[in-house]
Rosetta silent file (secondary structure, phi, psi, omega in degrees, C-alpha in Angstrom):
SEQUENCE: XXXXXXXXXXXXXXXXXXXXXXXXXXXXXXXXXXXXXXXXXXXXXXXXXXXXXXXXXXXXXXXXXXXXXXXXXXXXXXXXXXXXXXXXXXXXXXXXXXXXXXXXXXXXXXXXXXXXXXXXXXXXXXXXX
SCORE:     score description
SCORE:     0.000 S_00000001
   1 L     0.000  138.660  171.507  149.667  155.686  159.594 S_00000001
   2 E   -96.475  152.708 -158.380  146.388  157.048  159.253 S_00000001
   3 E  -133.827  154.050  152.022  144.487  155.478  156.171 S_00000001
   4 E  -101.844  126.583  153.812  140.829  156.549  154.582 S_00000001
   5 E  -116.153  167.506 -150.011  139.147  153.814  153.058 S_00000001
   6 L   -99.616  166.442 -179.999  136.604  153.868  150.168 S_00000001
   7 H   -53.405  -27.553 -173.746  133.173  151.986  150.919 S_00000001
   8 H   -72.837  -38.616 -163.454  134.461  148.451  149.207 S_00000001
   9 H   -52.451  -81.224 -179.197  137.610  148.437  151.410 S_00000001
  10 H   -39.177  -82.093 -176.671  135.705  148.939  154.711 S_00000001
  11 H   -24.571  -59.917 -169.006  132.813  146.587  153.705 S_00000001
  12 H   -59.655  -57.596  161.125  135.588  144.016  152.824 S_00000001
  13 H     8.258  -90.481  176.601  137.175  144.805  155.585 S_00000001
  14 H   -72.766   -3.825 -171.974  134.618  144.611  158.145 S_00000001
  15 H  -115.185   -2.637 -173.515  133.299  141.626  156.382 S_00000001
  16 L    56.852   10.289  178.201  136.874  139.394  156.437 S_00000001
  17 L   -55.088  122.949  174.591  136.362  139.023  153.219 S_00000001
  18 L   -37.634  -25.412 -177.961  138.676  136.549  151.256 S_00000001
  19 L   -86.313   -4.973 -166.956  138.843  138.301  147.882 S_00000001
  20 L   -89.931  117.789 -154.357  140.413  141.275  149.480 S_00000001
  21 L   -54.344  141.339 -176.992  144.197  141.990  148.497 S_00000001
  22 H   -55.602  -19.480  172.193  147.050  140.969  150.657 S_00000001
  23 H   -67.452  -31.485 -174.017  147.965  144.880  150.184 S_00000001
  24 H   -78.517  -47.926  177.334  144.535  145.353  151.907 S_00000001
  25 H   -56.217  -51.833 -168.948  144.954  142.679  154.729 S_00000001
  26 H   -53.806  -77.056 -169.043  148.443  144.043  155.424 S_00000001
  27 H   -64.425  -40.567  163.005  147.429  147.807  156.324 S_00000001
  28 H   -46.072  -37.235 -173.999  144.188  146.309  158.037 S_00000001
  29 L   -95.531    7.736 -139.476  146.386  144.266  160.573 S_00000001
  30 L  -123.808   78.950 -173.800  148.642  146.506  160.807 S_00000001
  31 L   -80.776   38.241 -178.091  148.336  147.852  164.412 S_00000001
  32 L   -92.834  -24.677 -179.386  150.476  150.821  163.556 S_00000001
  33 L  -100.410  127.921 -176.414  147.633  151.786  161.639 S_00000001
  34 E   -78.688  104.421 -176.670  144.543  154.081  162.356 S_00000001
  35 E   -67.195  118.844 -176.764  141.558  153.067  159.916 S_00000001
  36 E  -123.067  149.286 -179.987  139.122  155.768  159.045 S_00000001
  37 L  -133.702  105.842  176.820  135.824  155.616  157.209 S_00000001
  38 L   -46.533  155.104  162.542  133.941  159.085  155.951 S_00000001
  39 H   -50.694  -44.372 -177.533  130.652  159.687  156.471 S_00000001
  40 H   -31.827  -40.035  166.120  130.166  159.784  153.216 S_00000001
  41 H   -57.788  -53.432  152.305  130.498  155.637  153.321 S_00000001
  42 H   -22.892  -73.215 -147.350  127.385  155.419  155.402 S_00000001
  43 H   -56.434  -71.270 -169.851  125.561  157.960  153.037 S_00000001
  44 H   -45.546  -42.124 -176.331  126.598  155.526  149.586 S_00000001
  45 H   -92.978   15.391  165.767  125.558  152.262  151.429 S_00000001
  46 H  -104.381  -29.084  159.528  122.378  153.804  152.711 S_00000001
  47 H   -86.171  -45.198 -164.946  121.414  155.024  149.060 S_00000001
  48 H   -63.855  -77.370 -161.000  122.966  151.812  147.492 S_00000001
  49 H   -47.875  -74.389 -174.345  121.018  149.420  150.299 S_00000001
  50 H   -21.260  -29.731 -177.833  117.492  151.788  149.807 S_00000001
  51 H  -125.984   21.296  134.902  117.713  150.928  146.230 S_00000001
  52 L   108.941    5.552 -174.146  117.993  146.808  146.997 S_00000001
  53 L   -89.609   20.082  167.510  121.568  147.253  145.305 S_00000001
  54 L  -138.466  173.915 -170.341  123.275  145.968  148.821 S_00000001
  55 L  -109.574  -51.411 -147.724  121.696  143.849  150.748 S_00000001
  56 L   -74.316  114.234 -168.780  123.774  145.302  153.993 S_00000001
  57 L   -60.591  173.390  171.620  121.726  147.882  155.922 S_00000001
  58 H  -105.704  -28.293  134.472  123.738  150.819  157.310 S_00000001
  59 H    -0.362  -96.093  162.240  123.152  150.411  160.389 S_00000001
  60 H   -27.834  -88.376 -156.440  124.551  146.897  160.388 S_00000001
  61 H   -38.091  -30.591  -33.154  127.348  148.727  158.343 S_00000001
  62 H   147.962  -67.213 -168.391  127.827  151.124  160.933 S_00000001
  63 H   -83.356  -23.887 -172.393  128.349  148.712  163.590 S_00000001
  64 H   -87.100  -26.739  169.572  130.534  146.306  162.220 S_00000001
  65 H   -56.509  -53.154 -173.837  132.899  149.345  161.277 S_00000001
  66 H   -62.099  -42.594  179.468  133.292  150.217  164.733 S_00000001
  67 H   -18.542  -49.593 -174.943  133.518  146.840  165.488 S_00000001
  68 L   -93.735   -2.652  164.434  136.609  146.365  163.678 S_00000001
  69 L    91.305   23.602  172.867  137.761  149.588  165.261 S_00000001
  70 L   -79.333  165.822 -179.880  137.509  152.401  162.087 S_00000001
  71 E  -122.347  137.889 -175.483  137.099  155.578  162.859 S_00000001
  72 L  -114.277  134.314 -166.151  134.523  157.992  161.503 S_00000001
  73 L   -91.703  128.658 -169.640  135.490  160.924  159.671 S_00000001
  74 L   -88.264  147.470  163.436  132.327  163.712  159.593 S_00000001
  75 L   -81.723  122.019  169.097  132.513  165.651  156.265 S_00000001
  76 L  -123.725  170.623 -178.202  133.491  169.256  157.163 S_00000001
  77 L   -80.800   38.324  157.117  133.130  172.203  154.933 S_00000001
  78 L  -122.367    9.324  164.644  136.629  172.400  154.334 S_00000001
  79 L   -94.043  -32.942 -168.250  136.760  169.013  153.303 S_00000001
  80 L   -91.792   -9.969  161.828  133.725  170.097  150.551 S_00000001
  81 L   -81.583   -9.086  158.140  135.931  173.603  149.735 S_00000001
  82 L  -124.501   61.851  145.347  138.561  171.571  149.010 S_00000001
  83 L   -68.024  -40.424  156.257  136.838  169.633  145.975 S_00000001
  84 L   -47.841  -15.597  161.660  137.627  172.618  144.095 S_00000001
  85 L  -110.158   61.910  132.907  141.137  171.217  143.565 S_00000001
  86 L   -96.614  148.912 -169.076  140.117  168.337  142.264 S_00000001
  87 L   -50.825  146.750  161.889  141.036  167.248  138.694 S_00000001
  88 L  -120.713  106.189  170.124  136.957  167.121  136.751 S_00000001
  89 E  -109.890  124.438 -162.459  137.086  163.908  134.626 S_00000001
  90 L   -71.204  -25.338  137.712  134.251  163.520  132.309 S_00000001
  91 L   -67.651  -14.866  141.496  134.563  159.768  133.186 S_00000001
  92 E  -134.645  157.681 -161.164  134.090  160.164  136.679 S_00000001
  93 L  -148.821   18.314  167.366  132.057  162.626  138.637 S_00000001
  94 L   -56.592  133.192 -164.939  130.847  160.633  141.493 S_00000001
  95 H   -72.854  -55.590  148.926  130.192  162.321  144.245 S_00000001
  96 H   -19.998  -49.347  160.749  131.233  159.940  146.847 S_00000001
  97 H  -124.522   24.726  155.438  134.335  159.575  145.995 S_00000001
  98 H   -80.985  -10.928  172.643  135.309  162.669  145.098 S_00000001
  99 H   -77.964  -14.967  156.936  134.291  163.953  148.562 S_00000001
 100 L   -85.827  -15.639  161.415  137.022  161.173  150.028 S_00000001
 101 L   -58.504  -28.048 -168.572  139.257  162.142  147.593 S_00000001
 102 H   -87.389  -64.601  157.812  138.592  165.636  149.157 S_00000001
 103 H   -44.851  -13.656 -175.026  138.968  164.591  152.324 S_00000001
 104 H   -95.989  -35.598 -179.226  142.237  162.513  152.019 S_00000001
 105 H   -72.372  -47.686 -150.144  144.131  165.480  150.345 S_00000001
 106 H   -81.462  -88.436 -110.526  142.456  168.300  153.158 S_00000001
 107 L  -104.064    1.049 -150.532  143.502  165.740  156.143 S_00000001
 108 L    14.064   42.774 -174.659  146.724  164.118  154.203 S_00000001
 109 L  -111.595  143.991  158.914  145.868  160.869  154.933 S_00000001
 110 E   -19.153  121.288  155.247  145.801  157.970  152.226 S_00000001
 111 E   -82.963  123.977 -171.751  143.216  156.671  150.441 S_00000001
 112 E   -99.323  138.849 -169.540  142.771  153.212  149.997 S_00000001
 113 L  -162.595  130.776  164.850  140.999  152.188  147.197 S_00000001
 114 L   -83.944   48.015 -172.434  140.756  149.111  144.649 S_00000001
 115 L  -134.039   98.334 -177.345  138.864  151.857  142.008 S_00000001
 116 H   -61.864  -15.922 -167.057  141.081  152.267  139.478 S_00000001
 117 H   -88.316  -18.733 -172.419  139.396  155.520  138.103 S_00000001
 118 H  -101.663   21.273  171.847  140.500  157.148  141.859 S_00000001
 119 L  -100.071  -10.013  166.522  144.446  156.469  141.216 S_00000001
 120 L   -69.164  -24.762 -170.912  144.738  159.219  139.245 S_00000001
 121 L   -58.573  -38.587  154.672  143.951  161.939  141.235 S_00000001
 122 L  -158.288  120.711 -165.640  146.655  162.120  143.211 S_00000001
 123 L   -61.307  -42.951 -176.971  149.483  159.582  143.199 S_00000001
 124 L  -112.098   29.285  153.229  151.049  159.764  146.608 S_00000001
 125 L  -115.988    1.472  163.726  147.408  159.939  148.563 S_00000001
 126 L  -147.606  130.168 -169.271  145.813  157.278  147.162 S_00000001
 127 L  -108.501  112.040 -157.545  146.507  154.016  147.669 S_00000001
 128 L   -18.024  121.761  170.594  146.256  151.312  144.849 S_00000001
 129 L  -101.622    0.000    0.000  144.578  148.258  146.364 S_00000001
């Protein structure tokens, strides 16, 4: 299965981190499964790190993805045409992850995401972490 994951995922991911759910572990280890990371991940931890709120450069970030063998999905402009069918909730309007949201519906692959504000959006493409 191919999966998109949101910036926390990968970073946990790529980081082996311990807090990250046995739902999360599972599809990582999983060699049936193709991992993918948008550009879009890059962009947020390259604004996030610039403004001291990560410590982890993107670069580093960057490398450690491949490392672990993700794949990176370029934002195309049919992935940003189809943001127009996304739901507009006045509680979230991030950009970030509505352009993986955009991307997971235009490509049909899963999102994985612990961000409870991105399970609404569509029920059988993104998945609850």
């Amino acid at each position: 299965m191919k999966v998109l994951l949101d910036t926390h995922i990968a970073i946990w991911i790529a980081a082996g981190n311990p807090n990250a759910s046995q739902k999360i572990k599972d599809i990582a280890d999983d060699p049936e499964n193709s991992l993918f990371i948008s550009s879009a991940v890059i962009w947020e931890i390259a604004i996030m790190h610039g403004k001291g709120q990560l410590a982890l450069h993107p670069l580093e970030a960057r490398a450690s993805f491949h490392q672990t063998g993700m794949i990176e999905l370029p934002i195309s402009i049919d992935h940003t045409l189809a943001l127009t069918s996304l739901a507009q909730y006045p509680d979230h309007a991030d950009p970030f992850d509505r352009i993986m949201i955009a991307q997971a519906l235009y490509e049909a692959m899963p999102l994985l995401t612990a961000d409870k504000k991105l399970w609404r959006y569509h029920q059988t493409l993104v998945i609850p972490a």
